[in-house]
FIVEXDO-665275 format. One record per residue (C-alpha): chain; x, y, z; residue in one letter. Coordinates in steps of 0.5 Angstrom, whole numbers. Layout:
BEGIN
ATOM   cadena       u       v       w   residuo
ATOM        A       X       Y       Z         A
...
END
This chain:
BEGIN
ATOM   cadena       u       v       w   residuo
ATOM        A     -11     -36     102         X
ATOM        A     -18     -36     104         X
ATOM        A     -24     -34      99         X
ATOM        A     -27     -28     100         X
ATOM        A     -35     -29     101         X
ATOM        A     -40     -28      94         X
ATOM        A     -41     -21      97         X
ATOM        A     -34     -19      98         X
ATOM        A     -31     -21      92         X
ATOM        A     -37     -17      88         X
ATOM        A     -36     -11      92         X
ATOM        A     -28     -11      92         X
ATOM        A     -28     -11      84         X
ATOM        A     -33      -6      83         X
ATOM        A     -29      -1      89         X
ATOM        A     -24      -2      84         X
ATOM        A     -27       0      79         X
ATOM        A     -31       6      82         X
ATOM        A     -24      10      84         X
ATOM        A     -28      13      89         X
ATOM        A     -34      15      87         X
ATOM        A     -38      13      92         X
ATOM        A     -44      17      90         X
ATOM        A     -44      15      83         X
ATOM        A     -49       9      81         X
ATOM        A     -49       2      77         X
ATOM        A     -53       1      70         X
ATOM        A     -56      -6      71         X
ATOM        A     -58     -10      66         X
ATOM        A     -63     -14      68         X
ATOM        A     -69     -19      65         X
ATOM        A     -71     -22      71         X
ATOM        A     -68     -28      71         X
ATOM        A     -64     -32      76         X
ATOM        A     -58     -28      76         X
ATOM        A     -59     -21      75         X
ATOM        A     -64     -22      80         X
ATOM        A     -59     -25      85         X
ATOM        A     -54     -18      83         X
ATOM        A     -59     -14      84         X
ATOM        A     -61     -16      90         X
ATOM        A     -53     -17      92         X
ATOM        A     -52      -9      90         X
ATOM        A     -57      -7      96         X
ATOM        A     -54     -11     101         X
ATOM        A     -48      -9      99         X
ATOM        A     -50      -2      98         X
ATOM        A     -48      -1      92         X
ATOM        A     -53       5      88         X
ATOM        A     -56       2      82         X
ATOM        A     -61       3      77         X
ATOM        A     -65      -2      73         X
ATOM        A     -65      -3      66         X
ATOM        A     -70      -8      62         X
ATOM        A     -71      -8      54         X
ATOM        A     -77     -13      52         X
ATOM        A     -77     -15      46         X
ATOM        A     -85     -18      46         X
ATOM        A     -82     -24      42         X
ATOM        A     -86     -29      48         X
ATOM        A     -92     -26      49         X
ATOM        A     -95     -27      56         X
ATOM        A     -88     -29      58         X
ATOM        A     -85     -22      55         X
ATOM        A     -90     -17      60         X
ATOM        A     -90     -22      65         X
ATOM        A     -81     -21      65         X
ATOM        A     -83     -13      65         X
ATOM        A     -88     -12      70         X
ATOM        A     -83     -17      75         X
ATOM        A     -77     -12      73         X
ATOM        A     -81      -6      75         X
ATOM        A     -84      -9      81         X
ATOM        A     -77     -11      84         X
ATOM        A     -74      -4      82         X
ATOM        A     -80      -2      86         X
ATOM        A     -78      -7      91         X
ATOM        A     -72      -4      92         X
ATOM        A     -72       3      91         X
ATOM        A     -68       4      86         X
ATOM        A     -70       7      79         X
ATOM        A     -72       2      73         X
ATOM        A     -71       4      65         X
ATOM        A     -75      -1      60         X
ATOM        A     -75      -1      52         X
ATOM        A     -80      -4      48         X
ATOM        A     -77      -6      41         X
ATOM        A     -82     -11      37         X
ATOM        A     -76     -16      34         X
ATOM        A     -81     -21      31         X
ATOM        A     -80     -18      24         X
ATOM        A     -72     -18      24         X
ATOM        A     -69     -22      20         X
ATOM        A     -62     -25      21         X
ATOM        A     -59     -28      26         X
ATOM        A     -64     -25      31         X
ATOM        A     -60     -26      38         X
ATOM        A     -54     -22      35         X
ATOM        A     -58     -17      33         X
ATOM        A     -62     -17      39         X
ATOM        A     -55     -16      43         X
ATOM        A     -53     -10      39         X
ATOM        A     -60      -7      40         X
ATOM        A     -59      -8      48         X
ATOM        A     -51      -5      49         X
ATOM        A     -53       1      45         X
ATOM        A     -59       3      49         X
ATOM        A     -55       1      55         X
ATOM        A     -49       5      53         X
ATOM        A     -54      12      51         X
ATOM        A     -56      11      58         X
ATOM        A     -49      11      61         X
ATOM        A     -48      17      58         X
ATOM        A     -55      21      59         X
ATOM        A     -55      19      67         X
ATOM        A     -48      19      69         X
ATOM        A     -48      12      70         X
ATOM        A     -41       9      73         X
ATOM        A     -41       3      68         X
ATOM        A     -46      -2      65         X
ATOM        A     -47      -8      70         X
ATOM        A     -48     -15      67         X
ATOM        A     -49     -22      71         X
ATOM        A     -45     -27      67         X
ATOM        A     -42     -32      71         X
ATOM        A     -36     -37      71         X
ATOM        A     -41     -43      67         X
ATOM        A     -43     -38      62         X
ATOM        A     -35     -37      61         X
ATOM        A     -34     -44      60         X
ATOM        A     -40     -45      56         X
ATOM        A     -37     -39      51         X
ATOM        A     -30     -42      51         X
ATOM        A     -33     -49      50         X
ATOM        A     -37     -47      44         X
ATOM        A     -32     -43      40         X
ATOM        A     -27     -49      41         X
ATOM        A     -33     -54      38         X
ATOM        A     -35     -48      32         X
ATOM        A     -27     -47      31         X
ATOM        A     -26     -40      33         X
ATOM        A     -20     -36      33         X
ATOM        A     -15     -34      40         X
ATOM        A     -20     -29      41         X
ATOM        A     -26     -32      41         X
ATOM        A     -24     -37      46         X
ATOM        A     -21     -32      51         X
ATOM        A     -27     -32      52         X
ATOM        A     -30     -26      56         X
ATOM        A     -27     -20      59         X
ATOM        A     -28     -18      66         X
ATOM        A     -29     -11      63         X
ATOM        A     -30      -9      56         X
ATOM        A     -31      -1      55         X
ATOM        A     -36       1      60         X
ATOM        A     -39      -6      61         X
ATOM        A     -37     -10      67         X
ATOM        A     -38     -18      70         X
ATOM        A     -37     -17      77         X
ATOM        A     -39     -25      77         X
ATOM        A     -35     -27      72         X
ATOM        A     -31     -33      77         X
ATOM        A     -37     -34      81         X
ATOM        A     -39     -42      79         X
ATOM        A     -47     -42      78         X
ATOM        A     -47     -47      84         X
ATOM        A     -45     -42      88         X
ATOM        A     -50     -36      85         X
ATOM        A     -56     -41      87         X
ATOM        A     -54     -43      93         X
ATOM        A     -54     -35      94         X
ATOM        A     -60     -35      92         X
ATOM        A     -64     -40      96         X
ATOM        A     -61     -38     102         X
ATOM        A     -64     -31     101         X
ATOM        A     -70     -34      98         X
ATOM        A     -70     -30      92         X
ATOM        A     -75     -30      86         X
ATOM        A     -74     -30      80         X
ATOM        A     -78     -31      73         X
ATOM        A     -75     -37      68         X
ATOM        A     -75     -36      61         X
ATOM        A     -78     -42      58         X
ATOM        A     -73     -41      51         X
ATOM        A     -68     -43      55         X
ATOM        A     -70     -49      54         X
ATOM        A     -71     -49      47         X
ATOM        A     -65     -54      44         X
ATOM        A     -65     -51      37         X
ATOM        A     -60     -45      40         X
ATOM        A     -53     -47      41         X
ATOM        A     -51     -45      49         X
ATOM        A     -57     -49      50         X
ATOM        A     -55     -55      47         X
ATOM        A     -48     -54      51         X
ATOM        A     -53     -52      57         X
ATOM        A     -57     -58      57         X
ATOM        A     -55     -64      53         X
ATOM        A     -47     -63      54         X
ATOM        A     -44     -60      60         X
ATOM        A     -49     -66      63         X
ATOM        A     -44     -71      60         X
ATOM        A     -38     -68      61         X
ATOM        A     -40     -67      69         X
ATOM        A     -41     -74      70         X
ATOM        A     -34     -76      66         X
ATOM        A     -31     -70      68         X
ATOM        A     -32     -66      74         X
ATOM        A     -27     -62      73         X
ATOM        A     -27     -60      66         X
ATOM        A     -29     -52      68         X
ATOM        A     -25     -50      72         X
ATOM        A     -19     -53      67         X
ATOM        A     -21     -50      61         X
ATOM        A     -23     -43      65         X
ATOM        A     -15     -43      67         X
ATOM        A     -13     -44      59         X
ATOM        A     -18     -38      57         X
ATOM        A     -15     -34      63         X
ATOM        A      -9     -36      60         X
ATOM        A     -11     -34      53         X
ATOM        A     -14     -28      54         X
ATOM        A      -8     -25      58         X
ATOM        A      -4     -28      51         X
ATOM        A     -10     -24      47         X
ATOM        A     -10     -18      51         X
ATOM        A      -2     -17      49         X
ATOM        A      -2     -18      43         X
ATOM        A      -8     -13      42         X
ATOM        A      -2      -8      45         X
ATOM        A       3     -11      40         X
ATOM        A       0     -10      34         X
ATOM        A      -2      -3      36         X
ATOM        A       5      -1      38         X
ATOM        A       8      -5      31         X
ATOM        A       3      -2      27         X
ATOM        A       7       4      25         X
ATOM        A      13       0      22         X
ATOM        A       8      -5      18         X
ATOM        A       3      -1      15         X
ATOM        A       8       4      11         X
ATOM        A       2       6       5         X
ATOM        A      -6       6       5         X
ATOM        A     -10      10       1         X
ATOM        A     -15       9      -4         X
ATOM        A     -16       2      -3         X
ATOM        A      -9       0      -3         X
ATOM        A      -5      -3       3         X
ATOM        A       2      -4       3         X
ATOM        A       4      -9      10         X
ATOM        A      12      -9      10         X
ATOM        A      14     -17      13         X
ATOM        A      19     -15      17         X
ATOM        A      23     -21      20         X
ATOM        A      23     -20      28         X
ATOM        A      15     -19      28         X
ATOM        A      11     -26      29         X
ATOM        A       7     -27      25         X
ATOM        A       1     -27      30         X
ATOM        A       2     -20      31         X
ATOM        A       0     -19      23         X
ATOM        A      -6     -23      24         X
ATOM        A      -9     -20      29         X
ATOM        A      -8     -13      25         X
ATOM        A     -12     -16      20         X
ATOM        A     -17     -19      24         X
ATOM        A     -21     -13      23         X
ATOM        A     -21     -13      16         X
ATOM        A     -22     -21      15         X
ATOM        A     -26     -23      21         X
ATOM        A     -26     -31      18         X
ATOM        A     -22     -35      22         X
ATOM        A     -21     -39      15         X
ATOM        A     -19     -33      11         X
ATOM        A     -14     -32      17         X
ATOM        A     -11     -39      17         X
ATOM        A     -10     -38      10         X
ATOM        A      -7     -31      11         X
ATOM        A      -2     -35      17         X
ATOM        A       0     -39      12         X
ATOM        A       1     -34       5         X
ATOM        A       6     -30      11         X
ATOM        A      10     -36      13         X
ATOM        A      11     -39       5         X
ATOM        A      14     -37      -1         X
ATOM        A      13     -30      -4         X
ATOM        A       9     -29     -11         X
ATOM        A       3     -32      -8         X
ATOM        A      -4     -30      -8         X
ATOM        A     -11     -31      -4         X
ATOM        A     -17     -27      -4         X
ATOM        A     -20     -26       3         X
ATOM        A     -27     -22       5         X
ATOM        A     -27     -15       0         X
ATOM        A     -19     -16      -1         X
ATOM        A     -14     -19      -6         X
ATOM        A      -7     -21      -2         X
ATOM        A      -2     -21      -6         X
ATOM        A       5     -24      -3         X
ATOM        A      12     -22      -5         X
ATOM        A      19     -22      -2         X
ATOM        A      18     -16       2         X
ATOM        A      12     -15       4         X
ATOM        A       4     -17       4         X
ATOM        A       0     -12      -1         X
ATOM        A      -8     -11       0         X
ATOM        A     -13      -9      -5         X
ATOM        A     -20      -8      -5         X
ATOM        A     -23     -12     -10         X
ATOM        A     -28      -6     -11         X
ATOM        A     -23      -3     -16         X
ATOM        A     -29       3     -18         X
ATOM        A     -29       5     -11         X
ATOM        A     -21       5     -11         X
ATOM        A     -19      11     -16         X
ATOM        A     -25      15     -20         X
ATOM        A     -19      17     -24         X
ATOM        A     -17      11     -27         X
ATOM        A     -22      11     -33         X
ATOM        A     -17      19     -35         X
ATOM        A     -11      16     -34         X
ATOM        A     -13      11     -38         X
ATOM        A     -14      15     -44         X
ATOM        A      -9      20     -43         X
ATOM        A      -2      21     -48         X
ATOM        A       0      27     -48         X
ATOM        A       6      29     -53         X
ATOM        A      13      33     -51         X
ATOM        A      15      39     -56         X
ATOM        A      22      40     -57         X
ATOM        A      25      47     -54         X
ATOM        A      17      49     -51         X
ATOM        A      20      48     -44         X
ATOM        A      13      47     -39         X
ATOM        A       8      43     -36         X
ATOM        A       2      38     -37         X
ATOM        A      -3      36     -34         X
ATOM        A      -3      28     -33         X
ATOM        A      -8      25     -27         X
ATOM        A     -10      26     -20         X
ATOM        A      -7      32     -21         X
ATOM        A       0      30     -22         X
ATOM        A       4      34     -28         X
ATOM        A      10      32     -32         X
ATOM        A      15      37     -32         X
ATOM        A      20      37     -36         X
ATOM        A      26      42     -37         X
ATOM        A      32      42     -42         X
ATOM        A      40      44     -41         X
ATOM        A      44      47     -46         X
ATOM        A      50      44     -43         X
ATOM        A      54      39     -39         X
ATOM        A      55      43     -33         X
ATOM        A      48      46     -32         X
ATOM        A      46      39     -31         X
ATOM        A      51      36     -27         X
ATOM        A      49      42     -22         X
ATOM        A      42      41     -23         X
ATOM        A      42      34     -21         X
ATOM        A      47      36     -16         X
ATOM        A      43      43     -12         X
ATOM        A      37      41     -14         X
ATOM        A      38      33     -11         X
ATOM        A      32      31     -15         X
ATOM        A      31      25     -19         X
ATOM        A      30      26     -27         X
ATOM        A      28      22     -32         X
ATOM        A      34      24     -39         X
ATOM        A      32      23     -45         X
ATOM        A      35      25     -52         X
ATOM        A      33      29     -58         X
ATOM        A      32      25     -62         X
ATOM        A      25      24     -63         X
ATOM        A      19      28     -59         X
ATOM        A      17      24     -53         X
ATOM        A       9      21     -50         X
ATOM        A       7      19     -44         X
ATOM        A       1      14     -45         X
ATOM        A      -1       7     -40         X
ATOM        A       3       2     -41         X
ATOM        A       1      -4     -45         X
ATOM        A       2     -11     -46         X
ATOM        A       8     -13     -49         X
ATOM        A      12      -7     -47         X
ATOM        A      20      -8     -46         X
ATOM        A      24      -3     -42         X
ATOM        A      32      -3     -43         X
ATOM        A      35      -5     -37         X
ATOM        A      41       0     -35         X
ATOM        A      48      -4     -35         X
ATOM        A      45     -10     -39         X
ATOM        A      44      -7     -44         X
ATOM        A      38     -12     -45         X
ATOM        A      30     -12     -44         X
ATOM        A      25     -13     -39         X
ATOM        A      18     -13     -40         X
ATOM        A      14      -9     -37         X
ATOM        A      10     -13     -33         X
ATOM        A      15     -17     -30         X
ATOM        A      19     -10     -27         X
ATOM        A      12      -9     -25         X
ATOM        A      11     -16     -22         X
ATOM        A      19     -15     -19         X
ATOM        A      16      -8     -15         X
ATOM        A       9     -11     -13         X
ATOM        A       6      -7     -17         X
ATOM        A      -2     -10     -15         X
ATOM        A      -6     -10     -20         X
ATOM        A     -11      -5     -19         X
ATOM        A      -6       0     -19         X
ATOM        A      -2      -3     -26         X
ATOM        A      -8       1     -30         X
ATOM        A      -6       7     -29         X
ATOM        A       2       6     -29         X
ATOM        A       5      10     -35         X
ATOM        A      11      10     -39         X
ATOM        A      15      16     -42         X
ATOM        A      17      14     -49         X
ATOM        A      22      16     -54         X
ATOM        A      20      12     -62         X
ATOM        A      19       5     -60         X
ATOM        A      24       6     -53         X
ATOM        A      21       6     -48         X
ATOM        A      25      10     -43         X
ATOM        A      21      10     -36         X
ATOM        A      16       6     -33         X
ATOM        A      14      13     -29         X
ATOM        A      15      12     -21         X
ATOM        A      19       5     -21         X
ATOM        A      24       5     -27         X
ATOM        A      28      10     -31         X
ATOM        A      35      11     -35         X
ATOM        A      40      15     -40         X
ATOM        A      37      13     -47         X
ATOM        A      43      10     -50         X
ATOM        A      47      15     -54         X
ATOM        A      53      19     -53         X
ATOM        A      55      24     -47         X
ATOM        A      56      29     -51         X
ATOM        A      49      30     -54         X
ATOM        A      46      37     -51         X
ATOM        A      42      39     -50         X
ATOM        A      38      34     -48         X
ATOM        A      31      33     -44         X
ATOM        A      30      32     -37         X
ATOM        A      23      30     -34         X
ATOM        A      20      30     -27         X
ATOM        A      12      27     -25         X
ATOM        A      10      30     -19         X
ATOM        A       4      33     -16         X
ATOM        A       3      40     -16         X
ATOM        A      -3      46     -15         X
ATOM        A      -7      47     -21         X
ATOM        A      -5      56     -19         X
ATOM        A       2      52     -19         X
ATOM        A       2      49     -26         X
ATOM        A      -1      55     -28         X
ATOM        A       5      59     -27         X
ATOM        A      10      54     -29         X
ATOM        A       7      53     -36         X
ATOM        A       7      61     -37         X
ATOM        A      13      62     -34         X
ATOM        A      19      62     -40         X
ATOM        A      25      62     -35         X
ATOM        A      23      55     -32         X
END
């Protein structure tokens, strides 16, 4: 199959793109430099509508107005508006060049979207997609990064993507096009320009082939990116099962590769190191841990559970709960107040075939206790022990947590219902009949669930409760 001609191939694909609006023009980004320049001129020889946009950090002095003034004059040149934003990067501290980049693609984008542009055009090329995956294989980058670019992000398009620079400069002499040359381009102390300059020099003269063999791999990488991305958002819904307040709950679930939870988490840890290590805490044994960017991950048998580490953001109510012991009075039927706006209520039955049908009707899960002595609901403290049902032997408290991954910023605020010195519940994960005989009634049923403060009223005055 014949390759289509420069100009073809960059009309094909942004025809494509334009489905029928003609009329409609281009945002360019364009900084006078070789390759926005040639797209420029290649737009108009095609008769594709553009505009100009050019953003002038001064960071060059002289250079920097001399890029402006070339910018307007070929806007000028070629009939077609010109947009310039001055921004003073010198005091910027960080990495300047990223911060620079995010200044440009939001002024690009407000201007897409105050003038109606189809998209914003830029004019990366096949060398620089080469560059990019070369560079993200020497720093260690993930899948994603050494996919490289995409022919479209959003409303940003790269209709020069797979064309070679040489193939642009050939362009370029035959028209005999101008252009203005950044003189940092030379500057060795930016990366791209060491793999520019020192690098793809060496890796030409031994392998001439070298692009054009890690573009297909990018390509195929990307595609495999691109998948993954639709996977993960599709099995979201069956992973991700709580998160709230600073806690996570990932189910691991057998038949999900475990790429697809890393992509997942990608934006909640982008360290590749951090990531690689998430991988191996997925694919190995259970009660594991490791601490990633703002979270703790813990590992159990079934799933993967995520807190910040920020544990005063999570929950502002954990300090009361804390603090919080509240006494049941025998035969006052009624409701308290916990925390978080939970209540504990409780109910007691006069005999045997009210409680059945209670359980039975109602369908709810209570928590029995005898009546013997008053009970508490206070937090659970260390040394703790819960009679298991059916064993008649005792569990710490801590291990049942561990048992139910229970994350730590969450185990502060856990509480138990207890009777004496029995405990009877670890609330919400563990409850059983106090040991005692069938026939004792009445006995008292409990029940931590989350009602109104006007409901919470009306049940603690209502007697028939």
């Amino acid at each position: 199959m014949l390759r289509l001609p420069l100009v073809d191939r960059v009309v094909e694909q942004l025809k494509a793109t334009m489905n029928g609006s003609d009329d409609s023009a281009w945002l360019l980004a364009a900084s006078g430099g070789r390759d926005s320049t040639m797209l420029a001129h290649l737009l108009r020889q095609a008769k594709i509508p553009c505009a100009l946009a050019h953003m002038n950090y001064g960071l060059r002095g002289e250079e920097s107005v001399r890029d402006e003034r070339f910018v307007r004059d070929l806007a000028l040149h070629l009939g077609v508006p010109v947009y310039v934003e001055c921004v003073d990067a010198a005091p910027m501290i960080g990495n300047r060049q990223a911060i620079c980049r995010k200044l440009r693609y939001n002024w690009l984008h407000k201007l897409c979207l105050e003038h109606s542009f189809i998209g914003i055009l830029t004019a990366h090329h096949a060398g620089d997609q080469a560059e990019t995956v070369l560079m993200a294989l020497l720093k260690g980058r993930g899948l994603r990064a050494r996919a490289g670019m995409d022919f479209t992000v959003g409303r940003v398009y790269r209709p020069l993507l797979t064309t070679s620079s040489e193939e642009i400069e050939e362009w370029v002499t035959d028209n005999e096009i101008e252009y203005m040359v950044d003189s940092s381009n030379r500057s060795l102390r930016y990366d791209r320009n060491y793999v520019r300059h020192v690098l793809t020099p060496l890796l030409n003269a031994r392998f001439p082939n070298w692009q054009l063999h890690l573009l297909e791999r990018s390509s195929v990488w990307r595609s495999y990116s691109n998948k993954l991305e639709q996977s993960a958002l599709v099995e979201s819904h069956r992973i991700i099962v709580e998160d709230a307040h600073g806690l996570m709950r990932w189910n691991i679930i057998d038949s999900i590769p475990t790429d697809i939870y890393l992509e997942m988490a990608r934006k909640l840890i982008p360290n590749r190191n951090s990531l690689l290590r998430l991988g191996d805490l997925l694919e190995g044994a259970p009660n594991r841990q490791l601490t990633a960017g703002d979270w703790m991950i813990s590992r159990t048998s079934h799933a993967l559970i995520w807190e910040r580490l920020d544990v005063s953001a999570c929950d502002s109510n954990v300090q009361d709960t804390l603090q919080s012991r509240f006494p049941i009075e025998l035969n006052n039927p009624g409701v308290y107040a916990l925390s978080s706006n939970q209540q504990l209520l409780y109910r007691v039955w006069t005999n045997a075939l009210e409680r059945s049908n209670s359980i039975v009707e109602g369908g709810e899960s209570w928590i029995e206790a005898s009546m013997h002595l008053p009970c508490i609901v206070r937090c659970w403290q260390a040394g703790d022990r819960i009679r298991m049902a059916g064993s008649g032997g005792r569990k710490k408290v801590s291990d049942l947590l561990n048992e139910c991954a229970v994350p730590p910023v969450r185990r502060r605020s856990i509480l138990v219902l207890v009777q004496g010195n029995e405990i009877l519940s670890v609330l919400g994960y563990r409850s059983f009949s106090f040991v005692g005989s069938p026939e004792e009634y009445p006995r008292q049923a409990f029940r931590l669930c989350s009602v109104s403060d006007k409901d919470a009223s009306l049940m603690a005055n209502n007697p028939s409760y």
